[in-house]
PyMOL Python script that loads the backbone (N, CA, C, O; Angstrom):
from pymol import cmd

cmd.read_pdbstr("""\
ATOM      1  N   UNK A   1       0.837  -1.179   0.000  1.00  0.00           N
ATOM      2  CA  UNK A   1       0.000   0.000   0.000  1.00  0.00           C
ATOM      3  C   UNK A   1       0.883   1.245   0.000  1.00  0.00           C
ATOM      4  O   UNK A   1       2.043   1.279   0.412  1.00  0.00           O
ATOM      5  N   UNK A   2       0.225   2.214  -0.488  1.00  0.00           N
ATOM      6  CA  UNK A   2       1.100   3.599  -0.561  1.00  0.00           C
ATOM      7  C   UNK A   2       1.090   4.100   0.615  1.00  0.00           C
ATOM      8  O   UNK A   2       0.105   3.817   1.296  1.00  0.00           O
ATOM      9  N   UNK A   3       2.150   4.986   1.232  1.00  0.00           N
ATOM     10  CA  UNK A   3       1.975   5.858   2.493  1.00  0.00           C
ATOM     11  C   UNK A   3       0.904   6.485   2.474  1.00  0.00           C
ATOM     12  O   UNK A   3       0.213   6.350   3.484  1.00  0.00           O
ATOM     13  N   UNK A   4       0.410   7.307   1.459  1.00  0.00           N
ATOM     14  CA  UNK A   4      -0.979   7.821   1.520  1.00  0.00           C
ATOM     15  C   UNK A   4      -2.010   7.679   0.653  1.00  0.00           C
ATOM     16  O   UNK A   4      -1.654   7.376  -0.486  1.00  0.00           O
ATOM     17  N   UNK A   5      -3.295   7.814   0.846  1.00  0.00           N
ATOM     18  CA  UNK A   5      -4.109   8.215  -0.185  1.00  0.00           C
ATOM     19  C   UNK A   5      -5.615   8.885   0.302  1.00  0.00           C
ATOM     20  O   UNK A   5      -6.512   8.496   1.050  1.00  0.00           O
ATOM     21  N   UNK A   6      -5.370  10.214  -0.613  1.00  0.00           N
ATOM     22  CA  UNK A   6      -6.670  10.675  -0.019  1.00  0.00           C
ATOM     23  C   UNK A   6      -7.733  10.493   0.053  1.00  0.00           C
ATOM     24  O   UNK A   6      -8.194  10.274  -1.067  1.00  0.00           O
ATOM     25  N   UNK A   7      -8.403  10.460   0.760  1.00  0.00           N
ATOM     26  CA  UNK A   7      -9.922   9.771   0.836  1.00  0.00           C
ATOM     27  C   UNK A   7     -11.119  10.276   0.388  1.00  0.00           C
ATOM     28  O   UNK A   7     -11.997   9.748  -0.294  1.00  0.00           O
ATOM     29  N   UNK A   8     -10.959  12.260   1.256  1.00  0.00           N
ATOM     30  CA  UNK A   8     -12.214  12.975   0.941  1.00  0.00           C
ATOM     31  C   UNK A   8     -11.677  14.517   1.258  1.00  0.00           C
ATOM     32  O   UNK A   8     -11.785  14.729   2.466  1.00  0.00           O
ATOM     33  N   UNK A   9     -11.123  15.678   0.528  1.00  0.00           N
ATOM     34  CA  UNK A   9     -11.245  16.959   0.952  1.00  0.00           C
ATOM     35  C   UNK A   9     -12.145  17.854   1.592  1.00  0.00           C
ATOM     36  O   UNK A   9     -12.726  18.273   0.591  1.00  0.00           O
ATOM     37  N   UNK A  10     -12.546  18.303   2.319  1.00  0.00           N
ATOM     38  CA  UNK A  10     -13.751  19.270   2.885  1.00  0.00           C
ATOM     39  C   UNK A  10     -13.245  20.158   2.950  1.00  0.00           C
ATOM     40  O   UNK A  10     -12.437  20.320   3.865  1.00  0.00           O
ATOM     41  N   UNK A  11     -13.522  21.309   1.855  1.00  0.00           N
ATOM     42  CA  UNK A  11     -13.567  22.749   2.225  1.00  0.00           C
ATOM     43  C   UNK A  11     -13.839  23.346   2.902  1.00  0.00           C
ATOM     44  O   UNK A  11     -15.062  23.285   3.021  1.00  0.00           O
ATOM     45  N   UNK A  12     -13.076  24.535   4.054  1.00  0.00           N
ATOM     46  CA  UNK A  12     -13.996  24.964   5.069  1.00  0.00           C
ATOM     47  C   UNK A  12     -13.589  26.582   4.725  1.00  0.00           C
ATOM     48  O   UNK A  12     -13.581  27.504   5.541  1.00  0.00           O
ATOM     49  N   UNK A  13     -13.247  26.658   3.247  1.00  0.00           N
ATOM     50  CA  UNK A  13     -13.103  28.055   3.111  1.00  0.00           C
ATOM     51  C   UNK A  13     -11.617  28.203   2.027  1.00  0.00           C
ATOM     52  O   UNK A  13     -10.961  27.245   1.619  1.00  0.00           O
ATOM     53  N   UNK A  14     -11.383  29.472   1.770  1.00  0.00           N
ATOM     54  CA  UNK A  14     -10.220  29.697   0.363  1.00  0.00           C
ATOM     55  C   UNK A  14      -8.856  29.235   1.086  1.00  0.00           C
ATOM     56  O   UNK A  14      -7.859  29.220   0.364  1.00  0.00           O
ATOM     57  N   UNK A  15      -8.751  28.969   2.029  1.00  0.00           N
ATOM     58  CA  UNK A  15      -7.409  29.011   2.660  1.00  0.00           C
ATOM     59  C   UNK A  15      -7.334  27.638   3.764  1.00  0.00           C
ATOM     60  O   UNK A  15      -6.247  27.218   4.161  1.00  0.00           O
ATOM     61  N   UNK A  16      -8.467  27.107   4.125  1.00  0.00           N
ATOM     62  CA  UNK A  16      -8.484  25.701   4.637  1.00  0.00           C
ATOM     63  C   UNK A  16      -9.217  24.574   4.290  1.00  0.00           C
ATOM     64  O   UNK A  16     -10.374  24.712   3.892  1.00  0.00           O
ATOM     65  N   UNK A  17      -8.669  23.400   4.391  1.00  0.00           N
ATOM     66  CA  UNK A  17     -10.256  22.132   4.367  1.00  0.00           C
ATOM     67  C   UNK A  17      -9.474  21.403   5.150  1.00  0.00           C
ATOM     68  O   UNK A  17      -8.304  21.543   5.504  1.00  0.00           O
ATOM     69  N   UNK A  18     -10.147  20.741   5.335  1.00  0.00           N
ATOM     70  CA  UNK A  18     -10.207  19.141   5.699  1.00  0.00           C
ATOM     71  C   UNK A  18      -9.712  18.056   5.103  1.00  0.00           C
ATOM     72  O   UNK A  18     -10.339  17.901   4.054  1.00  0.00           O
ATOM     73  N   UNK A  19      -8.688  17.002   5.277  1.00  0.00           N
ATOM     74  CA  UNK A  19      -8.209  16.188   4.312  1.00  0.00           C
ATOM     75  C   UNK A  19      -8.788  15.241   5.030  1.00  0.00           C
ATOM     76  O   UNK A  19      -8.839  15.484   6.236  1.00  0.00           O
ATOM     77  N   UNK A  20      -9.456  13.763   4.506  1.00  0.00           N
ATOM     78  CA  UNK A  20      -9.163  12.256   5.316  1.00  0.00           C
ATOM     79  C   UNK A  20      -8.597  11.810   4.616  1.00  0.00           C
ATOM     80  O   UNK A  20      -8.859  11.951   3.421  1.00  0.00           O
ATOM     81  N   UNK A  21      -7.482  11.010   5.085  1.00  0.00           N
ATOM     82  CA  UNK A  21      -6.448   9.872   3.997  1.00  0.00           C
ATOM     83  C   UNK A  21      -6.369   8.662   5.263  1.00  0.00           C
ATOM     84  O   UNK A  21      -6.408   8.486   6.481  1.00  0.00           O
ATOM     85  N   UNK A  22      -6.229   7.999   3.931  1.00  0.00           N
ATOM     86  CA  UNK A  22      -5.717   6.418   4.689  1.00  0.00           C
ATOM     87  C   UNK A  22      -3.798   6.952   4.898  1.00  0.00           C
ATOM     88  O   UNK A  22      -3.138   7.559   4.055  1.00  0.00           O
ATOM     89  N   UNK A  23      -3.426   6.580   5.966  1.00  0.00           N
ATOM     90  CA  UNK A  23      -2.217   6.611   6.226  1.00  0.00           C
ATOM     91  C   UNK A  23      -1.544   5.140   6.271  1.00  0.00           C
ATOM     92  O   UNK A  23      -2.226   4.117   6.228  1.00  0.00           O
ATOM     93  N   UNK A  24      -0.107   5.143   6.364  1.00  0.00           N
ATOM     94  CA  UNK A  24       0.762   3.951   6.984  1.00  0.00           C
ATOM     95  C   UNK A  24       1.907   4.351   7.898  1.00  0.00           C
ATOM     96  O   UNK A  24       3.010   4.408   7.354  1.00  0.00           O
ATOM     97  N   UNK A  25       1.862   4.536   8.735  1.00  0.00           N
ATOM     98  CA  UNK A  25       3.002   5.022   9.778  1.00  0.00           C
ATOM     99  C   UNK A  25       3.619   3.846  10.724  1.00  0.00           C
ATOM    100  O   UNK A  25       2.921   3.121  11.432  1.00  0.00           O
ATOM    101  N   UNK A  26       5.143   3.767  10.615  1.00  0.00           N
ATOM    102  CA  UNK A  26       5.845   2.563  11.392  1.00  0.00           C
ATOM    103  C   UNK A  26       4.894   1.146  10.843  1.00  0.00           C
ATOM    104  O   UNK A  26       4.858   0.299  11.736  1.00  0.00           O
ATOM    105  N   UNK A  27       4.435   0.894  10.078  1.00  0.00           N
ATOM    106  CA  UNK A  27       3.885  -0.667   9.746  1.00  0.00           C
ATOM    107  C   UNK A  27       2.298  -0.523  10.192  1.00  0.00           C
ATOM    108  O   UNK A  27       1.796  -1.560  10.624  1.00  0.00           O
ATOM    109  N   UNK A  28       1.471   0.628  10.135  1.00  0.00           N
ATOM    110  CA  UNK A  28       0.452   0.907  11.009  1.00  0.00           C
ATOM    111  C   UNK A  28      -0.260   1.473   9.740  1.00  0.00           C
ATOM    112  O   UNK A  28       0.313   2.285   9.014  1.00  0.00           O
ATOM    113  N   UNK A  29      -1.690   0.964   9.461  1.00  0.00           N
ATOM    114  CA  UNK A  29      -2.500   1.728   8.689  1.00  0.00           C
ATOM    115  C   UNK A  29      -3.413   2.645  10.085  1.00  0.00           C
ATOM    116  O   UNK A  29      -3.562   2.045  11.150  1.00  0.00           O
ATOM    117  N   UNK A  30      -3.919   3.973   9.938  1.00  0.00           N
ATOM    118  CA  UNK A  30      -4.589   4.781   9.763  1.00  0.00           C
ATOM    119  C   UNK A  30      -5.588   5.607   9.695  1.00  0.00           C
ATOM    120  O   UNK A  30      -4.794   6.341   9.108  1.00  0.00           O
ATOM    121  N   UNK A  31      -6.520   6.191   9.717  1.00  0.00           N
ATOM    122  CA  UNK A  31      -7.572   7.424   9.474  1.00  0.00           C
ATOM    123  C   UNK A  31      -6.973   8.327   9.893  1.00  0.00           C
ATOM    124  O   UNK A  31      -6.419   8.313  10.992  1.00  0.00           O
ATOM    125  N   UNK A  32      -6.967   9.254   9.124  1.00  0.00           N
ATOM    126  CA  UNK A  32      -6.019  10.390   9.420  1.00  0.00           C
ATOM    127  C   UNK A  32      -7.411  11.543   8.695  1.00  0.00           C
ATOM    128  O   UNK A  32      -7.862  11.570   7.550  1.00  0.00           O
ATOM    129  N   UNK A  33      -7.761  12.351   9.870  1.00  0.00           N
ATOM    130  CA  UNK A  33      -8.536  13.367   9.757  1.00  0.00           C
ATOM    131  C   UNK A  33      -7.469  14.870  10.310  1.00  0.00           C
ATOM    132  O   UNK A  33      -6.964  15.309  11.343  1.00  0.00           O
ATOM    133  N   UNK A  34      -7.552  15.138   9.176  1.00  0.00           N
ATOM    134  CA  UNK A  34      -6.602  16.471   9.619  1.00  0.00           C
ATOM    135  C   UNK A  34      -6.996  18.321   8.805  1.00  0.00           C
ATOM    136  O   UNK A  34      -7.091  18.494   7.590  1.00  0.00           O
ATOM    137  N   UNK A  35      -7.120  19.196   9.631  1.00  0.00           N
ATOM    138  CA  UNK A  35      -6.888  20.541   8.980  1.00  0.00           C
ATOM    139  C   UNK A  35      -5.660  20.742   8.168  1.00  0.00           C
ATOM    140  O   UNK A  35      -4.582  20.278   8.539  1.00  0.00           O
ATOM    141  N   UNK A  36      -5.820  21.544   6.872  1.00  0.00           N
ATOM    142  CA  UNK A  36      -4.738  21.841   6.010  1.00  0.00           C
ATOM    143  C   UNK A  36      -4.875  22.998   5.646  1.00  0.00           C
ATOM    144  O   UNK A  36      -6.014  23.401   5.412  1.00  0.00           O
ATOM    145  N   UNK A  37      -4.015  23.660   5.529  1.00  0.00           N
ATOM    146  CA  UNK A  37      -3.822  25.171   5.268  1.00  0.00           C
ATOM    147  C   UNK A  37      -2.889  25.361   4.034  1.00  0.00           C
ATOM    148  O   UNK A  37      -2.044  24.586   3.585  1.00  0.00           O
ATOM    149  N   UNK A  38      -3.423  27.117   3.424  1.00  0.00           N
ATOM    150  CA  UNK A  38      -2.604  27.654   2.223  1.00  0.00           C
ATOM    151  C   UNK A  38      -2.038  28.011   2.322  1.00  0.00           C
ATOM    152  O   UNK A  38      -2.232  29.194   2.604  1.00  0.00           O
ATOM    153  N   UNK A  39      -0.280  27.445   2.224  1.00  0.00           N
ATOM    154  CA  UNK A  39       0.888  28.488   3.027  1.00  0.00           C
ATOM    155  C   UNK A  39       1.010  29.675   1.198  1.00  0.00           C
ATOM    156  O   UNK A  39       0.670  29.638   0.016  1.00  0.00           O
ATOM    157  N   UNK A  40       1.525  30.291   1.907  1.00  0.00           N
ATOM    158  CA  UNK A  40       2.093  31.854   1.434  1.00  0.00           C
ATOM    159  C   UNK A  40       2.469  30.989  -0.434  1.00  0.00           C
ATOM    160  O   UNK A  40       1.805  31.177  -1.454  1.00  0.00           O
ATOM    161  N   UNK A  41       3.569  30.196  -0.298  1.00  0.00           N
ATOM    162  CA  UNK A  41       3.769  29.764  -1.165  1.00  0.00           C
ATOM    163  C   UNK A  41       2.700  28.914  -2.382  1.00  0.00           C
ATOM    164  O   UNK A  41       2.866  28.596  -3.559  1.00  0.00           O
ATOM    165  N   UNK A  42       1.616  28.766  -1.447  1.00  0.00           N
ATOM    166  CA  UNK A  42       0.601  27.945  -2.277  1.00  0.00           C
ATOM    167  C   UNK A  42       0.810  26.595  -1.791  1.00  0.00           C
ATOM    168  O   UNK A  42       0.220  25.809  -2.532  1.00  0.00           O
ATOM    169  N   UNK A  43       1.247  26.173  -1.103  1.00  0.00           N
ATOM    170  CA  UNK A  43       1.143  24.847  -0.847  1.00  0.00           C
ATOM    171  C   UNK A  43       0.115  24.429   0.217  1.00  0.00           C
ATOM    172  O   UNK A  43       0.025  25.289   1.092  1.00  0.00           O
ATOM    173  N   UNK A  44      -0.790  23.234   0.431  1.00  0.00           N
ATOM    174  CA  UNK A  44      -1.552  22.426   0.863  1.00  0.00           C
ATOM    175  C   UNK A  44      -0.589  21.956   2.072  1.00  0.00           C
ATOM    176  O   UNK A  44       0.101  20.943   1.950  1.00  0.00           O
ATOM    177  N   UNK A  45      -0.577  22.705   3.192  1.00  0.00           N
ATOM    178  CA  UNK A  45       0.440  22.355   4.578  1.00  0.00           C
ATOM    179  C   UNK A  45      -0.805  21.527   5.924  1.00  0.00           C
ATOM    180  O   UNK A  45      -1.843  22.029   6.356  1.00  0.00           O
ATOM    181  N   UNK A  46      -0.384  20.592   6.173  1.00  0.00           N
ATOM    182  CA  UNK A  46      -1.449  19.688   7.653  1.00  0.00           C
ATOM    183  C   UNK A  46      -0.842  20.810   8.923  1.00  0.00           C
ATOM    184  O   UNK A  46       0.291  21.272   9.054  1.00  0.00           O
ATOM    185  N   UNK A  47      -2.238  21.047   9.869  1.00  0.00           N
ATOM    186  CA  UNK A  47      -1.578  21.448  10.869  1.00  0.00           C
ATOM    187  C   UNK A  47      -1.296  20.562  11.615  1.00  0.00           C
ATOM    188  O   UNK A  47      -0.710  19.636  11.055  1.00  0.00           O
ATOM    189  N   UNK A  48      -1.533  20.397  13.091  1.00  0.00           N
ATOM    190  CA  UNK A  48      -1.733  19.782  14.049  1.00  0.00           C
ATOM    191  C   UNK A  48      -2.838  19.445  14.423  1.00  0.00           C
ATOM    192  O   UNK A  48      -2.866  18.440  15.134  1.00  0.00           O
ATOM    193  N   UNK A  49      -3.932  20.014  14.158  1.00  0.00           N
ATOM    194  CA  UNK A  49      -5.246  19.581  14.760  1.00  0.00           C
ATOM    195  C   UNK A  49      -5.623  18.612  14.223  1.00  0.00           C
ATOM    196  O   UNK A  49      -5.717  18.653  12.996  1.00  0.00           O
ATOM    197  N   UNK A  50      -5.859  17.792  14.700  1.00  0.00           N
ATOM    198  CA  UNK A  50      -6.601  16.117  13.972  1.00  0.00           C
ATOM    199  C   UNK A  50      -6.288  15.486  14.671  1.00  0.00           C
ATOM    200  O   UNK A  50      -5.766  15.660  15.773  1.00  0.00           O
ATOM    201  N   UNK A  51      -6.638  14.413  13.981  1.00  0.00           N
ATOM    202  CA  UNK A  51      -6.404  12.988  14.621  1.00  0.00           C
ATOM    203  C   UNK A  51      -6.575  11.952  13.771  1.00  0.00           C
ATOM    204  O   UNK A  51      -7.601  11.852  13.099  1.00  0.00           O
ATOM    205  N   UNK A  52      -5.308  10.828  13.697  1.00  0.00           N
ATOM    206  CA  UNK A  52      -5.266   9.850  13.504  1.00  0.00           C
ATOM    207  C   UNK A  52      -5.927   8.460  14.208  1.00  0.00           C
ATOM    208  O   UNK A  52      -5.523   8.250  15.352  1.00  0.00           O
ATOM    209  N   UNK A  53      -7.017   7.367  13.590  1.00  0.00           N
ATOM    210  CA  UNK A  53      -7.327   6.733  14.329  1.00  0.00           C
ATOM    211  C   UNK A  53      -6.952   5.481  13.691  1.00  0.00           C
ATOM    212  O   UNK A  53      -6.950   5.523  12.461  1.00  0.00           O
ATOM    213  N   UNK A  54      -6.596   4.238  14.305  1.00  0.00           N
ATOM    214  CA  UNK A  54      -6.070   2.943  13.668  1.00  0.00           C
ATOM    215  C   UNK A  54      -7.509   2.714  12.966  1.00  0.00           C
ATOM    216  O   UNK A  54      -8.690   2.927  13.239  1.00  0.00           O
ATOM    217  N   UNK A  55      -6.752   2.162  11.908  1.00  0.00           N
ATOM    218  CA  UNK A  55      -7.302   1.654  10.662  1.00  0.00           C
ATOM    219  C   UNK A  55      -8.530   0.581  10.985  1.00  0.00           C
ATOM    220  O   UNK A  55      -9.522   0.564  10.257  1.00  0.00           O
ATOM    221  N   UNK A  56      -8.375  -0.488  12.349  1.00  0.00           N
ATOM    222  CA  UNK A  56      -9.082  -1.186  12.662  1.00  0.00           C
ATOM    223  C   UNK A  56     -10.393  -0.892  13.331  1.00  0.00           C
ATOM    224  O   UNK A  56     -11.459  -1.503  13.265  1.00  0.00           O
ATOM    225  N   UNK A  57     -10.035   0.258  14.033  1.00  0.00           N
ATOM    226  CA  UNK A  57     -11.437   1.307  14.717  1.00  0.00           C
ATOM    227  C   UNK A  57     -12.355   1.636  13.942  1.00  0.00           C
ATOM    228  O   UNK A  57     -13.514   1.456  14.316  1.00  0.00           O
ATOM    229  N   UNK A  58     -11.983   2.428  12.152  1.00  0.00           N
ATOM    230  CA  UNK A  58     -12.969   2.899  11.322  1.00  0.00           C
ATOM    231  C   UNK A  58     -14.356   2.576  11.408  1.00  0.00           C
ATOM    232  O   UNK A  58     -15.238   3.434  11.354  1.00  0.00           O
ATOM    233  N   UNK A  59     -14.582   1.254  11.553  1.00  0.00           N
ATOM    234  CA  UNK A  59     -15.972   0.358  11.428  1.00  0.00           C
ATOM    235  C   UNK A  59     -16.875   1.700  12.860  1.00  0.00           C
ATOM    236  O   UNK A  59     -17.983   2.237  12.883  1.00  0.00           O
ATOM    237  N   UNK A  60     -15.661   1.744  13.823  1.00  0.00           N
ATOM    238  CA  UNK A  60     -16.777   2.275  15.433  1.00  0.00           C
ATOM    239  C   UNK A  60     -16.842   3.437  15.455  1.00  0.00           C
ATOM    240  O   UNK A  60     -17.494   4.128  16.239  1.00  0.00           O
ATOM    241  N   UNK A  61     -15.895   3.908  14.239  1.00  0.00           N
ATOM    242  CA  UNK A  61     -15.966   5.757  14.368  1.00  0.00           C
ATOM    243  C   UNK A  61     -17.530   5.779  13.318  1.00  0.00           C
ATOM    244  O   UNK A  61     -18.602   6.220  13.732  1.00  0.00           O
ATOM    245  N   UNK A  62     -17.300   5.182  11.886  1.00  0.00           N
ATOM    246  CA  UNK A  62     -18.659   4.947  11.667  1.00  0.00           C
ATOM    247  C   UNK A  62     -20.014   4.889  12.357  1.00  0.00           C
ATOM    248  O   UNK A  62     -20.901   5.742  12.333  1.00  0.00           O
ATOM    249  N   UNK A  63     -20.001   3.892  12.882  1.00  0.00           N
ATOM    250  CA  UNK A  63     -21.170   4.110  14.221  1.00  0.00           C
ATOM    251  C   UNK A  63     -21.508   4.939  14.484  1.00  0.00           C
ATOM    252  O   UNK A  63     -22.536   5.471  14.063  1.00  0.00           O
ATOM    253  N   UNK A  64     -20.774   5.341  15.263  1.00  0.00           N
ATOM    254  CA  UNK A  64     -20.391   6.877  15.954  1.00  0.00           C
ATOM    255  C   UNK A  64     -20.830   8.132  15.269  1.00  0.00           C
ATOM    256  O   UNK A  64     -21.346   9.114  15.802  1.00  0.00           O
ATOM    257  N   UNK A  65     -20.479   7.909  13.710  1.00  0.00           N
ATOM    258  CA  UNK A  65     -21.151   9.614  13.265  1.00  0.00           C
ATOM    259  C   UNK A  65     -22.452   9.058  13.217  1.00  0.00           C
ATOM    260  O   UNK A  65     -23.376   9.696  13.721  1.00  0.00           O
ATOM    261  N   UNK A  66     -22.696   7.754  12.583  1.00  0.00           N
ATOM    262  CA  UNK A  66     -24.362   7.810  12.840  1.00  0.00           C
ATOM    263  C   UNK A  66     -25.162   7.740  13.317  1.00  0.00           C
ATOM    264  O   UNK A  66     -26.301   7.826  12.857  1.00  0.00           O
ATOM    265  N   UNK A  67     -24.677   7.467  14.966  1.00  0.00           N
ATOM    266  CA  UNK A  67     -25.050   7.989  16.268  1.00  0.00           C
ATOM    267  C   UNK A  67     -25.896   8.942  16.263  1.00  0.00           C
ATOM    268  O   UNK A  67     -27.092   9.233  16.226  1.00  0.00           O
ATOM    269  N   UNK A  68     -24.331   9.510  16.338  1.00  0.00           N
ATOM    270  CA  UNK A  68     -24.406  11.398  16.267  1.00  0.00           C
ATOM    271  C   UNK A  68     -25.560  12.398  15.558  1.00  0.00           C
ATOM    272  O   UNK A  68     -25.962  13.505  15.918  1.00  0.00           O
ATOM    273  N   UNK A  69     -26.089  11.209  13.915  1.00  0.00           N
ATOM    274  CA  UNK A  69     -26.897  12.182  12.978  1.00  0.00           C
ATOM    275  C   UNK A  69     -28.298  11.352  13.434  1.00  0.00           C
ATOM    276  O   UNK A  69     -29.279  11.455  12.697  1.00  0.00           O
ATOM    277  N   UNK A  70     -28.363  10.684  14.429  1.00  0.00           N
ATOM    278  CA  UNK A  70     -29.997  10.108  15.218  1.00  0.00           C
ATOM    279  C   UNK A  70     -30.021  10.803  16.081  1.00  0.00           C
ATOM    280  O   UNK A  70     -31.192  10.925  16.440  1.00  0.00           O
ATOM    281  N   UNK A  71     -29.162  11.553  16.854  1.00  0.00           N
ATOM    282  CA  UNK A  71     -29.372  12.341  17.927  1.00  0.00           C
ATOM    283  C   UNK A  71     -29.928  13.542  17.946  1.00  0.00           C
ATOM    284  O   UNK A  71     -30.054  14.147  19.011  1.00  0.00           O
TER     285      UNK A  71
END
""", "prot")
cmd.dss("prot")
cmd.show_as("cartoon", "prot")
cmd.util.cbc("prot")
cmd.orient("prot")
């Protein structure tokens, strides 16, 4: 598998979105929900805010948003 691949962009405006990618870190797949920003140069930079969740969880984060959209 590749180190990355993106999953889904969310725009939250001209200068940020939202990336999800499947990740692989140290032998470890991934969910990687992260803010990305427009640096000066034009480039697509991740901040810090997010979160990575193992690849095996996905199924309960699922759940979870559709929890969230019955509530």
């Amino acid at each position: 598998m590749e180190d990355e691949i993106v999953v889904a962009e969310l725009e939250r405006g001209p200068e940020q979105k939202i990336v999800v990618r499947r990740t692989n870190f140290r032998g470890r797949e991934y969910l990687d929900i992260r803010n990305f920003f427009l640096s000066s140069s034009g480039e697509w930079l991740p901040t810090k805010k997010g979160i990575a969740i193992p690849w095996e969880l996905r199924e309960e984060l699922i759940e979870a948003l559709r929890g969230a959209e019955e509530k």
